[in-house]
N, C-alpha and C positions, 0 to 999 in steps of 0.2 A: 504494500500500500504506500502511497506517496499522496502527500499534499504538494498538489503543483506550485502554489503561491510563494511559500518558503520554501520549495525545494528539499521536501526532509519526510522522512517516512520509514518502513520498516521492509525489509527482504523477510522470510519466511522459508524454512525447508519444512517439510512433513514425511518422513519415512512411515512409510507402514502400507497396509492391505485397504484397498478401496473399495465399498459396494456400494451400488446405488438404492436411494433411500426409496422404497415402495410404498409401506404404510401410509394411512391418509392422514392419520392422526399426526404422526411424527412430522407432516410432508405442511400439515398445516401450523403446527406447532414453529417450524422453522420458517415457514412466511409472513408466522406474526413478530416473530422474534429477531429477526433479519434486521442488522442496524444501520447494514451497506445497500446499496442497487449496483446492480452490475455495471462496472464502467464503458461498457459498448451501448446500454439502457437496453431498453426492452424488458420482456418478460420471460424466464426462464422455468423451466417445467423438471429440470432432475434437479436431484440435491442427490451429495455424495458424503459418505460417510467414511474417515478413513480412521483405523484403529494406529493409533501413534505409538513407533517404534520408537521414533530419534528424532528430536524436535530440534531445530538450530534456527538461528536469526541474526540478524545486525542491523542496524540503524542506521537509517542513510541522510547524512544533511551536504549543506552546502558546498562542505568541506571536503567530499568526497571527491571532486571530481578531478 
């Protein structure tokens, strides 16, 4: 994620197993609960679920470049 305006945001890795999410309950539960919109917009119909082996990140600002 990056805030374009300052130039500063976070990288993300996720390792682990991915399934897509079926249930209606779960599938509505995550469309209410959803605090992003997809940055191309639109409206998106799967959710994925991934069980986290190895999480890793960094922080990206202005300084990076």
């Amino acid at each position: 994620m990056v805030d374009d305006a300052p130039s500063r945001g976070w990288s993300v890795l996720v390792v682990g197993v991915a399934r897509a999410v079926t249930d209606p309950d779960a599938i509505a539960t995550f469309e209410e609960q959803a605090h992003t919109k997809p940055r191309a917009g639109g409206r998106r119909t799967l959710w994925v679920s991934i069980g986290v082996d190895r999480l890793t990140g960094r922080r990206i600002t202005a300084d990076d470049s």
